[in-house]
N, C-alpha and C positions, 0 to 999 in steps of 0.2 A: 429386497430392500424396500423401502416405506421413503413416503412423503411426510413430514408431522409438519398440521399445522398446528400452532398456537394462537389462539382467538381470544386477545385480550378484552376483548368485550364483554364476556361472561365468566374470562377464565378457564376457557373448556380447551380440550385438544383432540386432534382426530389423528391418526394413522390410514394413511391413503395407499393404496399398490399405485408404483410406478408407469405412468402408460406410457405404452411404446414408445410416442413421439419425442420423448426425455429417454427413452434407453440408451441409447448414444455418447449422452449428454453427461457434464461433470463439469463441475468449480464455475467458470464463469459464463462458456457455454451454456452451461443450465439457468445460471441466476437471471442473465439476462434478456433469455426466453423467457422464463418464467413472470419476469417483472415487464415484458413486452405483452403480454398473455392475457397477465390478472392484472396491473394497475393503468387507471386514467393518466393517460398522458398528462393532463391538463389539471389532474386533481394539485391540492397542495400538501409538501412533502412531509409538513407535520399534523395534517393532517388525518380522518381516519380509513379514508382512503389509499391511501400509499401501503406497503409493505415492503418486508425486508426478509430476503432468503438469504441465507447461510447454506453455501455449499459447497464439500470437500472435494478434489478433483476424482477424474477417473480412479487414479492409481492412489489414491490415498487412503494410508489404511494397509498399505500394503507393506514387503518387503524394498520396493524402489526406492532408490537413493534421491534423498533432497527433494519428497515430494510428501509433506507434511502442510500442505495448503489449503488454504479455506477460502474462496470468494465468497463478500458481501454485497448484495444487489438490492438497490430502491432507488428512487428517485430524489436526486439530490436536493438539500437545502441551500449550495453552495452554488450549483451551475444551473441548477433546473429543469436538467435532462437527466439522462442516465445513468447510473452510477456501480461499477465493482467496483469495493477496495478490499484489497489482497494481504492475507496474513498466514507466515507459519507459527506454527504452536503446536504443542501436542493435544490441543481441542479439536480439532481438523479431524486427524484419526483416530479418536474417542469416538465422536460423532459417525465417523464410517463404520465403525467398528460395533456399535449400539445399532447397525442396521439401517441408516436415516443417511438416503441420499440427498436430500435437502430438508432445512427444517425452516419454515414459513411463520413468521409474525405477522400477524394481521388485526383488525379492529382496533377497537381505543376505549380504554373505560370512561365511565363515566363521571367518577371520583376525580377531581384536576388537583396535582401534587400527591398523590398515590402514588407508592411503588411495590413490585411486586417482583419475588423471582419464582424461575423456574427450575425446579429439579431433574433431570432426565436420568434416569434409570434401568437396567434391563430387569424383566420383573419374570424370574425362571420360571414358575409357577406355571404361564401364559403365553412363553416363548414370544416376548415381545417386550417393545422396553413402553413405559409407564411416565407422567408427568405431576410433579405435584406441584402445585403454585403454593407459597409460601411471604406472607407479608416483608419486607426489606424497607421498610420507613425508616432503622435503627440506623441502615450502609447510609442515608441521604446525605448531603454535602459532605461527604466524606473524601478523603485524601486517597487514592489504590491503594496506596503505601498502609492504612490504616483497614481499609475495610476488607481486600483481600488475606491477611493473616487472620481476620475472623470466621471468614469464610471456611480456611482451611482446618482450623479449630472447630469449626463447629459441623462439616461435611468427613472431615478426615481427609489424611494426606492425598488418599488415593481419587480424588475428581480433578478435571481440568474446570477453568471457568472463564467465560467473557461475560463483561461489562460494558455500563456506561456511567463516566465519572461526574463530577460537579459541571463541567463545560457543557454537556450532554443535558441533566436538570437545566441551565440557563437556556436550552435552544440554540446555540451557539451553532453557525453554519460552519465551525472551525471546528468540531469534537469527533474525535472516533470513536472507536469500537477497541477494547482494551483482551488481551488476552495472556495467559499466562507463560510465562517463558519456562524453562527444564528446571529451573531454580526455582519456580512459581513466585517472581517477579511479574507485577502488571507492567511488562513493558513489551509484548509484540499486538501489535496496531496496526488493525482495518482501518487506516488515518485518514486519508483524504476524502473531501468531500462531504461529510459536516452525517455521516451515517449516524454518529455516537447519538446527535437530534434526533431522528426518526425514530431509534430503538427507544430513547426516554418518553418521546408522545406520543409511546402504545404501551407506558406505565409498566415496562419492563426491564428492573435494574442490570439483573445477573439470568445467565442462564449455566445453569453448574450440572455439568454432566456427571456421573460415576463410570468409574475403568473397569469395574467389575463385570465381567459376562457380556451377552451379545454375540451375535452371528457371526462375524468378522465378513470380511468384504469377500464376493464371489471372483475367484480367476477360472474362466472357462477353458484357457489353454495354457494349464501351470507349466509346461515345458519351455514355450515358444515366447509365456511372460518371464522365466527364469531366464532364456537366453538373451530379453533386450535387458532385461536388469542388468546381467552382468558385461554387457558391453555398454552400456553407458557406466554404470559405475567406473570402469577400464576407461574410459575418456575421461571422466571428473579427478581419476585420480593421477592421470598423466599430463594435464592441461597446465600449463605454469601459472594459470590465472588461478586454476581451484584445486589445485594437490596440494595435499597433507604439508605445511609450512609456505605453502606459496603465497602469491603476493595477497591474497585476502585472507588466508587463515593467518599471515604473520599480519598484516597491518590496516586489515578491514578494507571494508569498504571506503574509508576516507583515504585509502592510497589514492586515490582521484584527483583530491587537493592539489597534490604539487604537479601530477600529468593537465590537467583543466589549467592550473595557471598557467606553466610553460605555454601551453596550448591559445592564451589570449581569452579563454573561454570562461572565466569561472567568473560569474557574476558578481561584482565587488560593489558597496553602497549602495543598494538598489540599483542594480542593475545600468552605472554609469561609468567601467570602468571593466574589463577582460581580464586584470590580473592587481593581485591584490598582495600588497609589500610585506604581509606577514603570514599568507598563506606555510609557511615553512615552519613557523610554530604552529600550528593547528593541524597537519597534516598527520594522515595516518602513522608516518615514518614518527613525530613526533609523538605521539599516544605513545606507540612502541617506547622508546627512549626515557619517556619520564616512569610510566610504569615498571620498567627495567628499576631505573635509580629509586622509584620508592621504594620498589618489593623486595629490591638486592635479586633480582633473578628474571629472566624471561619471561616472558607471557604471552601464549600463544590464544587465538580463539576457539570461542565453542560453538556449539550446533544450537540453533535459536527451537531447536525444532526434534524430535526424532527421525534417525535415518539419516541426518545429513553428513556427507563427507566434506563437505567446503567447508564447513564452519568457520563464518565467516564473523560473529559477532563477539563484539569485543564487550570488556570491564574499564571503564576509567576508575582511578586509586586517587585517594585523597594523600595529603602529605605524611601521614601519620601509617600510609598502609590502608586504612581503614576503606573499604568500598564506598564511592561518590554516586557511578550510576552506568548504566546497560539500557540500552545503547549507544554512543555517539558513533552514528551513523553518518554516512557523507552528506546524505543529504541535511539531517538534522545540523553537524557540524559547519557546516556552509551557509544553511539558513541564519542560526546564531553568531559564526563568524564571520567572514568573507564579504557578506553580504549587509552587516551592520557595522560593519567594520572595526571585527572585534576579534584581537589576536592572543585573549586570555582561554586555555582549554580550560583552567576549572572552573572558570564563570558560564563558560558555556554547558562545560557537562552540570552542571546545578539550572540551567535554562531547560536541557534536556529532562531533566530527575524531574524539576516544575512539569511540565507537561505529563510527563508519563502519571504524576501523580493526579491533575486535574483532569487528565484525560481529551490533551491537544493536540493536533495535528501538528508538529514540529514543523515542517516546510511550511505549513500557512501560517504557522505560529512568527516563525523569520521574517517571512514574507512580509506578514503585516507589519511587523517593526520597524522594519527597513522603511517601509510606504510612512511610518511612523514619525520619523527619524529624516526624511523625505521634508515632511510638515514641518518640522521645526519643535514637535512635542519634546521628544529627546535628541543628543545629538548623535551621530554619529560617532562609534566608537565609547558609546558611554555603556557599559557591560552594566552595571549597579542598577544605574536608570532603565536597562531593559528589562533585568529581572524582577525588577520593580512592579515595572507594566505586564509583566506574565500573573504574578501578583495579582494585579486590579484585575486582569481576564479570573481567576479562580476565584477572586473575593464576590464577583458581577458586577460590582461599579460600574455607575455611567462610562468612565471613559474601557474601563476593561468589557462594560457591554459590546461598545464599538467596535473596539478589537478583534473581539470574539466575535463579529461578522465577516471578517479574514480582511486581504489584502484589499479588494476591491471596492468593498464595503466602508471600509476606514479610508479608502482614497476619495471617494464622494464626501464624506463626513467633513476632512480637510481642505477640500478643493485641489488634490494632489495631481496632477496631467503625465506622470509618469510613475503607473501602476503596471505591475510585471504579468497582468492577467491574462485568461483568455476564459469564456466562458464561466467568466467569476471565479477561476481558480488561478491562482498563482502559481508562476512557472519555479520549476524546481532548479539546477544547480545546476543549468548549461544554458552560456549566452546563443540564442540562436539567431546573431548578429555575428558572430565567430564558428557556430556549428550548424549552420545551414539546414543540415539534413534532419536534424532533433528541433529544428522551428521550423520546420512543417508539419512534426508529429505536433509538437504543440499545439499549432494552427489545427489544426482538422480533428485532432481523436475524438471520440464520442464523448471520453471524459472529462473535457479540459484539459488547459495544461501538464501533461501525466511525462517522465521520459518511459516510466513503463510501461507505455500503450506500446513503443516503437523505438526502441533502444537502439540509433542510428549511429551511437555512440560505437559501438564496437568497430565497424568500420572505418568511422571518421578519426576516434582517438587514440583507438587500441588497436588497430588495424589486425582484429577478428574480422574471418568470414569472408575478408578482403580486405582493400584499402582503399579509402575515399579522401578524396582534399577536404576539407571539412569548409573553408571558405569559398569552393565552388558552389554554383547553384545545377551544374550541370547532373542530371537523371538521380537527382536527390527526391522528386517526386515519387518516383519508382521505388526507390529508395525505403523513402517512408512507407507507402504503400505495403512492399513486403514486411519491413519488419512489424505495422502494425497488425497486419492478417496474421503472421504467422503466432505474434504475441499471444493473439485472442485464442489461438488453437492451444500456445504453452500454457498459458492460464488457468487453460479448462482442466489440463491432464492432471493439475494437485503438483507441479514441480515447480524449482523455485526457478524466477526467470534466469538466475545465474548458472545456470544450463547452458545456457545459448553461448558463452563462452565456450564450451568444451563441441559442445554437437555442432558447432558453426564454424569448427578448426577439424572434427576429426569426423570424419562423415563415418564410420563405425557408431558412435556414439548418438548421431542421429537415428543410424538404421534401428539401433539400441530399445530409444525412445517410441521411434514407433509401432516396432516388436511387442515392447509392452502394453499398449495400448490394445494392439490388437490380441493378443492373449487375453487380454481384459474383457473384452466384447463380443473378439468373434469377427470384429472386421478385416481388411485387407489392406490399411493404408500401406503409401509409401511417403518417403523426405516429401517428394511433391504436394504429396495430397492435404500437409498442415495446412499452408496456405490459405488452401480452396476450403477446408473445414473452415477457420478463421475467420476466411470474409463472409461466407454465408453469418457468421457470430456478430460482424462488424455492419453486417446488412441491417439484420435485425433491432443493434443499438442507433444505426443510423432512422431506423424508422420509428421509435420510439422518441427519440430527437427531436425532428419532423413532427408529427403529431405535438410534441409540449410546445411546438411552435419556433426550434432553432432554425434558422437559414443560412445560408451560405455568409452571410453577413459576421455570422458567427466563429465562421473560420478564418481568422485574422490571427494576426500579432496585433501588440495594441500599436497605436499610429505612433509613436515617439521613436519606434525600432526603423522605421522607414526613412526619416530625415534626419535622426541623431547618429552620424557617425559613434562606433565605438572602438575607443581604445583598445589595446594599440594599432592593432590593423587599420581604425579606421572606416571600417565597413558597417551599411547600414545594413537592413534586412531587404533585400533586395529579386525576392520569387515572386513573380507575376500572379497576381490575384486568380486568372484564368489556368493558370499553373496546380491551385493549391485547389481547386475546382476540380481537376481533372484526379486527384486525388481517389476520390471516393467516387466517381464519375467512371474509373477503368476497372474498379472489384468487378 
């Protein structure tokens, strides 16, 4: 397998052999060695300086269930440190599959508002895959919604492709990385942490792979990989979280909604209030229910991704039947609702369709509303007025410029003193004034506020893995700890983190996972040994941190979770500073 860079400075690309030091290595492990390696800590993130690796995990590429995953790595525009954001897609395993264990953007032309894509191809001739850069000025302020069916018109059915949409052009520390879903919808998103900006100020719109030909990915011990596939898939599809009609293939991921309100925990008007009086029309169970009555029939979901058994991603339906938009996602769902205090679903799924189409990060996109909303720009509960303002973010407007600097960014603008941030990134869809153990993942990941650095949620809400009080503070540091180490090790393998569900209840289904792995490589892990892979991962992104100059200072909640009791419990954020230290202090 190959390293490709693409050197937008001249336009040129090399194919590199993988060196040892990266054999190991996949999806996020890789990206953010790589971007500890090769980029200035200190450099700036749109600048040309910085880079952006794309890398599929171990196992991607392969026959493994629900590991069609791509980490993206550079240095954030949004936090200023380190950055994966995580996407499945059938680009992931195109990209394995063409031979290319990570593909590398780097330099910056010289032309400013130039765009350019890239073609990747396997080129048989040469027994290696080939790049042609091709002018894309035509895609610029375009809609996904408009510029990806040209794409596919003009490449044919058969390529996967990621982007960077209109948010991404404006610099916007809110824009991701857009990728094609099974239906070749732009709507599976490297979202968080403002990536979609770095790939536009290296003048590179699209990168449009071809499925044709290619080496396909090497398994060194196809036996011992075949026997962890089939016992993790035997976990996935016995887990009541993730078998075939179970609670996320029937109701998504925003089955969350109504478990997070009962729970006190689902952050409601920015973040002043644990449970939210219309959370029960927005809930996944709701999606279910109205898609029933529009369609006259059930609707189960699909696989955002090849290979996945959980299929977890839903369709909202407009009244007429007609398709509104893919995804409303819990977290998107909670950002738009819950949290702006907005209990219409198809004003939020047309908030969702806005983004996918400008190419937003829907959690920062809430976020800022809320912080919005907060000010006194719009009010709370005004759906019309929000979509309004996603509006001014796609059009660039001053006020949608501000915006489009996310939550923390628009909380200085307005003078706002309760901003849901951490590290410039806004916290996603668990109070952790009510869930203890997901606000100290907060507090500490490398990434910002992320719950997918350290899903403590299982424990605390779903009582996977075990059972945690979630309003204790008691060895919730520990807590975080493991699930952030071990995250870093899932992330790398190309599987979705909704694994941890099944492997965290049926220790076969671990043994599964890490069978495959070693089949992959040739090594020896055991359950144990993710962990201790992980934090060496989490070492790494801690010293990249460090270097851009974060400190402990940086591992906070913001100060308003400390002295504002929150409803209904009551409780404020209450982990000892020297607590949330010891953190990353015991990897």
């Amino acid at each position: 397998m190959w390293i490709l860079r693409l050197n937008m400075a001249d336009r040129t690309y090399r194919l590199d052999e993988v060196p040892e030091a990266y054999r190991l290595l996949g999806g996020r492990g890789l990206s953010s060695t790589m971007i500890l390696d090769e980029v200035p800590p200190l450099c700036h993130p749109l600048g040309p300086n910085n880079k952006l690796v794309f890398a599929p995990g171990i196992v991607t590429g392969t026959p493994a269930p629900s590991a069609a995953r791509v980490s993206v790595g550079g240095k954030s525009p949004l936090t200023g440190g380190i950055k994966e954001a995580n996407a499945g897609s059938s680009w992931a395993p195109t990209l394995a599959n063409l031979g290319i264990k990570a593909l590398v953007v780097e330099g910056q032309p010289k032309e400013k508002g130039k765009y350019w894509m890239a073609y990747l191809s396997w080129d048989a001739s040469a027994s290696k895959p080939k790049v042609e850069f091709l002018p894309a000025d035509e895609y610029v302020s375009l809609s996904f919604y408009d510029a990806f069916p040209k794409l596919y018109k003009r490449f044919g059915e058969r390529v996967d492709i990621a982007g960077c949409g209109v948010a991404a052009e404006y610099g916007y520390a809110n824009s991701g990385i857009a990728f094609n879903d099974m239906f070749k919808r732009p709507s599976r998103y490297a979202g968080r942490g403002g990536l979609g900006a770095v790939l536009a100020s290296k003048g590179l719109k699209f990168i449009v792979l071809g499925k044709t030909g290619g080496p396909g990915v090497p398994i060194l011990d196809k036996a011992l990989f075949e026997q962890g596939r089939a016992k993790l898939a035997d976990a996935l599809r016995t887990h009541p979280i993730t078998s075939p009609k179970g609670a996320l293939n029937t109701y998504g991921t925003a089955v969350l909604i109504n478990l997070l309100n009962e729970a006190g925990g689902l952050p409601t008007r920015n973040f002043s209030n644990g449970r939210f009086e219309g959370a029960p029309k927005i809930a996944g169970e709701a999606i279910f229910e109205i898609n029933k009555q529009r369609l006259g029939k059930e609707l189960y979901n699909h696989a955002c991704s090849p290979g996945c058994i959980i299929e977890c991603s839903n369709t909202f339906f407009n009244k007429d039947g007609s398709e509104h938009t893919s995804c409303v996602e819990y977290e998107s769902d909670w950002a738009f609702g819950a949290n702006c205090g907005i209990d219409n679903l198809d004003d939020i799924a047309e908030m969702v369709q806005l983004c996918n189409a400008y190419g937003l990060d829907t959690i920062e996109a809430g976020g800022t509303l809320a912080v919005a909303m907060e000010a006194g720009v719009i009010q709370f509960g005004d759906s019309k007025g929000a979509i309004n303002l996603i509006d001014e973010m796609g059009k660039g407007t001053p006020l949608g410029r501000i915006l489009g600097g996310g939550a923390a960014f628009t909380g200085k603008a307005f003078g706002v003193v309760r901003v849901p941030a951490v590290k410039g990134q806004v916290m996603p869809a668990y109070e952790p004034r009510a869930v203890k153990g997901i606000g100290i993942t907060f507090a500490t990941s490398t990434m910002g506020a992320d719950h997918t650095a350290g899903y403590t949620i299982c424990p605390e809400i779903l009582s996977v893995g075990g059972k945690a009080d979630p309003l204790s503070t008691e060895g919730k540091a520990a807590l975080s700890r493991g699930f952030q180490a071990t995250t870093a090790f899932l992330d790398s393998t190309g599987h979705c983190l909704f694994i941890a569900f099944a492997v965290l209840d049926i220790p076969s289904g671990f043994e599964g996972l890490m069978e495959e792995c070693n089949g992959m490589l040739g090594t020896n892990w055991k359950p144990e040994d993710a962990a201790k892979v992980g934090g060496e991962i989490l070492k790494k992104e801690r010293a990249f941190n460090e270097a851009a100059g974060l400190t402990k200072a940086d591992d906070r909640v913001p100060e308003f979770m400390k002295y504002e009791p929150l409803p209904p419990h009551n409780q404020v954020f209450d982990i000892p500073d020297e607590v949330l230290d010891a953190v990353y202090g015991e990897l």
